[in-house]
KELUM-166615 format. One record per residue (C-alpha): residue number from 1; chain; z, y, x. Coordinates in Angstrom, 2 decimals. Layout:
BEGIN
<rec><i>NUM</i><ch>A</ch><zz>Z</zz><yy>Y</yy><xx>X</xx></rec>
...
END
This chain:
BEGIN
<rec><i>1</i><ch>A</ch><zz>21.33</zz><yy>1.22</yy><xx>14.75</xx></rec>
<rec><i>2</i><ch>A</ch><zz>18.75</zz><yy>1.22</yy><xx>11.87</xx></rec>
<rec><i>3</i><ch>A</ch><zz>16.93</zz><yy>-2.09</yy><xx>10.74</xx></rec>
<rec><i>4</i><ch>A</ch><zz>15.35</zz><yy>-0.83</yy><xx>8.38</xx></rec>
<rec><i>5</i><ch>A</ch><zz>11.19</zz><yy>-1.18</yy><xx>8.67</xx></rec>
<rec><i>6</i><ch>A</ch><zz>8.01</zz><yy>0.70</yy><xx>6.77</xx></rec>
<rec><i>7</i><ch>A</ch><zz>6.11</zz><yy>-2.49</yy><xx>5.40</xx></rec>
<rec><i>8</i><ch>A</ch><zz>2.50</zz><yy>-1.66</yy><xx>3.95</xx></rec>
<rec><i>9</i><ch>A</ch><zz>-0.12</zz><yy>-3.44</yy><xx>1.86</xx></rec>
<rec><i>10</i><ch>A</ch><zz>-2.90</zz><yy>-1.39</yy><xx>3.33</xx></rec>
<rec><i>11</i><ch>A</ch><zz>-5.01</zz><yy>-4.27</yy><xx>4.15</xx></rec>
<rec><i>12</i><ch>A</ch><zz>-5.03</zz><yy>-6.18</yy><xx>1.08</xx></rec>
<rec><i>13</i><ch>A</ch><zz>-5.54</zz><yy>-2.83</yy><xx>-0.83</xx></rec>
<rec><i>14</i><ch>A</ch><zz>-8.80</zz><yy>-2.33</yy><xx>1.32</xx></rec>
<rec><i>15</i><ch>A</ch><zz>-9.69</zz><yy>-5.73</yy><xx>0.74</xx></rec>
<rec><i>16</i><ch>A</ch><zz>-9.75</zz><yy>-5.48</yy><xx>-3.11</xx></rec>
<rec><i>17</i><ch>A</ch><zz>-11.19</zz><yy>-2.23</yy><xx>-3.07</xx></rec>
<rec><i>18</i><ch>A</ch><zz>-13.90</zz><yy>-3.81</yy><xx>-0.49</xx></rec>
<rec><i>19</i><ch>A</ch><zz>-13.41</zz><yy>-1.27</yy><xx>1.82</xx></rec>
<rec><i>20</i><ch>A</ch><zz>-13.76</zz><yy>-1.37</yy><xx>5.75</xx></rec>
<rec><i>21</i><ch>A</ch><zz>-11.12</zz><yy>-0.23</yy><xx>7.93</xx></rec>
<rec><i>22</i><ch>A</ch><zz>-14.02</zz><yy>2.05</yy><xx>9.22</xx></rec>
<rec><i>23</i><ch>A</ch><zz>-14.62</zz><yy>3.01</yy><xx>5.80</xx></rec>
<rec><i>24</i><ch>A</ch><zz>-10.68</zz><yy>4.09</yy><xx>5.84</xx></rec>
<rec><i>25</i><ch>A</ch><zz>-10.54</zz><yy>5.93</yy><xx>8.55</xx></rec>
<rec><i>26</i><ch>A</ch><zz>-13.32</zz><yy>8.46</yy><xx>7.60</xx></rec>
<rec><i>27</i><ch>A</ch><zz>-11.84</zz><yy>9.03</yy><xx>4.21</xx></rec>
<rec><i>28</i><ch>A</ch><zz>-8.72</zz><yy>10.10</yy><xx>5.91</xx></rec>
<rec><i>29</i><ch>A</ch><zz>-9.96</zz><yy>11.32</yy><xx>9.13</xx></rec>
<rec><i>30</i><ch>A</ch><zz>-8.66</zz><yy>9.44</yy><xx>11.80</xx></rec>
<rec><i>31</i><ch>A</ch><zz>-9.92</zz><yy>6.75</yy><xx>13.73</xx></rec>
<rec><i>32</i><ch>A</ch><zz>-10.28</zz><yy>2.95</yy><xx>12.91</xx></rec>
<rec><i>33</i><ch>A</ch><zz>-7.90</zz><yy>2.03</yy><xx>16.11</xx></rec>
<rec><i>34</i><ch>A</ch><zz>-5.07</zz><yy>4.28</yy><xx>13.70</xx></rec>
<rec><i>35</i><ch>A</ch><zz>-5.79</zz><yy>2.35</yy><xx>10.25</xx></rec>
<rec><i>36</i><ch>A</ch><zz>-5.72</zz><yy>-0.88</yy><xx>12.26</xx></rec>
<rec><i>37</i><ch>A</ch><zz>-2.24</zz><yy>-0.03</yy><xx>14.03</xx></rec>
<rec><i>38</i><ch>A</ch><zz>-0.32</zz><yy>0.92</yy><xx>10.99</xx></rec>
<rec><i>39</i><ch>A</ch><zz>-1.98</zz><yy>-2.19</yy><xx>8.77</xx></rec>
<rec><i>40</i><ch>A</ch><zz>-0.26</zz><yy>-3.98</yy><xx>12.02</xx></rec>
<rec><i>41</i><ch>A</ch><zz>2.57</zz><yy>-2.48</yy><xx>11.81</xx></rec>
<rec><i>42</i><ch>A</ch><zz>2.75</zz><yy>-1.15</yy><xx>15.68</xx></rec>
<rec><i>43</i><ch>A</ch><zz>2.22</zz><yy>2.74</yy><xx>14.33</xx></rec>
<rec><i>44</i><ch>A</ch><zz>3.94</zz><yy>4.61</yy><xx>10.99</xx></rec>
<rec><i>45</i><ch>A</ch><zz>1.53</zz><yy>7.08</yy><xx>9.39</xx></rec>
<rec><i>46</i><ch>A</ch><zz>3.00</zz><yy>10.73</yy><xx>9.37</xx></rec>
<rec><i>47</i><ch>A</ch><zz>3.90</zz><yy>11.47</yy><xx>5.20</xx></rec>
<rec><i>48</i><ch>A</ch><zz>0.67</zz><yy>13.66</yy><xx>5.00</xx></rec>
<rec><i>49</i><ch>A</ch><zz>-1.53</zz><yy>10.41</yy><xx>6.30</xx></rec>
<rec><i>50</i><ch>A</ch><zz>0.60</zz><yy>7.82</yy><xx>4.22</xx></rec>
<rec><i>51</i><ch>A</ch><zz>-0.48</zz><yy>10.32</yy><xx>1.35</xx></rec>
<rec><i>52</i><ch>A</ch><zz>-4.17</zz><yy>10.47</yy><xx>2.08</xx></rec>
<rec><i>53</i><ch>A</ch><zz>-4.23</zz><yy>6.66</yy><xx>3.23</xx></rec>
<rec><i>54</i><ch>A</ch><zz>-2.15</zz><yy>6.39</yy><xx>-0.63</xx></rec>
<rec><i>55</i><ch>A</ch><zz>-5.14</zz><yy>8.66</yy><xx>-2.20</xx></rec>
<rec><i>56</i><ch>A</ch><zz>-8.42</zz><yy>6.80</yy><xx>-0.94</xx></rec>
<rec><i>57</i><ch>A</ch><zz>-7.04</zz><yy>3.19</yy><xx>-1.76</xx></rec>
<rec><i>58</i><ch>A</ch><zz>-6.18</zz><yy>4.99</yy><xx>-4.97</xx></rec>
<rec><i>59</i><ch>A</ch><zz>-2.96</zz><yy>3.44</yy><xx>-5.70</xx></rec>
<rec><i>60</i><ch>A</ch><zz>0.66</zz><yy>4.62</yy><xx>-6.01</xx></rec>
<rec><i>61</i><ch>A</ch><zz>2.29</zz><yy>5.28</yy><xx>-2.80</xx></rec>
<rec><i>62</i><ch>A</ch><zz>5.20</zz><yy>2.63</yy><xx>-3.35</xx></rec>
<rec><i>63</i><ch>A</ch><zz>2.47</zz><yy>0.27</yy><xx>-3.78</xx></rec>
<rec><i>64</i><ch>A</ch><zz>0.80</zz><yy>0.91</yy><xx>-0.49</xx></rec>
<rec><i>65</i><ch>A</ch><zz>4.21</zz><yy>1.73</yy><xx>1.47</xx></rec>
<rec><i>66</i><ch>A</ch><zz>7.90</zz><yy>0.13</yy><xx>0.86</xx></rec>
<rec><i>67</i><ch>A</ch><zz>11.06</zz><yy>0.06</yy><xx>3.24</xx></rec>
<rec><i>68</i><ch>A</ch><zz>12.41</zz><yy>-3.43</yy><xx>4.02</xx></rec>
<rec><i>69</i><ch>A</ch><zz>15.86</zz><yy>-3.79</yy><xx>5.82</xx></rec>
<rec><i>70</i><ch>A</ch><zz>18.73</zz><yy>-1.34</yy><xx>5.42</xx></rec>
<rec><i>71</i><ch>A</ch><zz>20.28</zz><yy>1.96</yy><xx>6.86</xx></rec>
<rec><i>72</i><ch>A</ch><zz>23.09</zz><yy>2.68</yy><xx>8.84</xx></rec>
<rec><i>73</i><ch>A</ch><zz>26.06</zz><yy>3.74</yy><xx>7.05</xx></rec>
<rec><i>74</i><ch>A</ch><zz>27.98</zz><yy>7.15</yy><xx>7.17</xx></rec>
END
Protein backbone atom coordinates (compact mmCIF):
# COMPACT_ATOMS: atom_id res chain seq x y z
CA UNK A 1 0.00 0.00 0.00
CA UNK A 2 1.17 3.58 -0.87
CA UNK A 3 1.83 6.27 1.94
CA UNK A 4 2.83 8.52 0.04
CA UNK A 5 0.59 12.05 0.19
CA UNK A 6 0.28 15.37 -2.30
CA UNK A 7 1.09 18.21 0.33
CA UNK A 8 0.39 21.88 -1.06
CA UNK A 9 1.19 25.43 -0.01
CA UNK A 10 -1.81 26.79 -1.80
CA UNK A 11 -3.02 28.74 1.04
CA UNK A 12 -0.07 30.54 2.14
CA UNK A 13 0.68 31.28 -1.60
CA UNK A 14 -2.85 33.01 -1.76
CA UNK A 15 -2.17 34.65 1.33
CA UNK A 16 1.02 36.46 0.13
CA UNK A 17 -0.31 37.11 -3.09
CA UNK A 18 -3.56 38.53 -1.10
CA UNK A 19 -5.75 36.59 -2.96
CA UNK A 20 -9.24 35.07 -1.92
CA UNK A 21 -9.99 31.57 -2.33
CA UNK A 22 -12.94 33.08 -4.39
CA UNK A 23 -10.51 35.03 -6.20
CA UNK A 24 -8.79 31.41 -6.99
CA UNK A 25 -11.37 29.70 -8.09
CA UNK A 26 -12.39 32.11 -10.95
CA UNK A 27 -8.88 32.31 -12.23
CA UNK A 28 -8.99 28.63 -12.66
CA UNK A 29 -12.56 27.98 -13.13
CA UNK A 30 -13.83 25.93 -10.57
CA UNK A 31 -15.60 26.60 -7.57
CA UNK A 32 -14.40 27.95 -4.12
CA UNK A 33 -15.76 24.56 -2.30
CA UNK A 34 -12.73 22.84 -4.88
CA UNK A 35 -9.80 25.41 -3.91
CA UNK A 36 -10.88 24.98 -0.29
CA UNK A 37 -10.82 20.98 -0.46
CA UNK A 38 -7.46 20.58 -2.00
CA UNK A 39 -5.83 23.60 0.35
CA UNK A 40 -7.41 20.90 3.00
CA UNK A 41 -6.11 18.28 1.68
CA UNK A 42 -9.55 16.09 1.34
CA UNK A 43 -9.37 16.49 -2.79
CA UNK A 44 -6.03 16.23 -5.31
CA UNK A 45 -6.32 18.64 -8.23
CA UNK A 46 -6.24 16.74 -11.68
CA UNK A 47 -2.39 17.77 -13.36
CA UNK A 48 -4.22 20.29 -15.74
CA UNK A 49 -5.82 22.15 -12.41
CA UNK A 50 -2.52 21.74 -10.27
CA UNK A 51 -1.07 23.57 -13.47
CA UNK A 52 -3.55 26.40 -13.67
CA UNK A 53 -3.85 26.58 -9.71
CA UNK A 54 0.50 26.64 -10.26
CA UNK A 55 -0.06 29.56 -13.03
CA UNK A 56 -2.41 32.15 -11.13
CA UNK A 57 -0.38 31.95 -7.75
CA UNK A 58 2.45 32.39 -10.23
CA UNK A 59 4.95 30.22 -8.70
CA UNK A 60 6.78 27.01 -9.69
CA UNK A 61 4.74 23.99 -9.44
CA UNK A 62 7.13 22.19 -6.82
CA UNK A 63 6.58 25.17 -4.82
CA UNK A 64 2.85 24.97 -4.73
CA UNK A 65 2.72 20.95 -4.83
CA UNK A 66 5.35 18.32 -3.21
CA UNK A 67 4.91 14.48 -2.36
CA UNK A 68 5.55 13.56 1.30
CA UNK A 69 5.80 9.79 2.31
CA UNK A 70 7.11 7.06 0.03
CA UNK A 71 6.05 4.47 -2.72
CA UNK A 72 5.62 0.98 -2.75
CA UNK A 73 8.42 -0.94 -4.03
CA UNK A 74 8.64 -3.26 -7.18
Amino acid sequence: MATAVLKNAIRRLRFERNMTQEELALRTGVSRQTIMSIERGQTNPSVLLSLKITAALNAQITEVFWMEGSLVPV
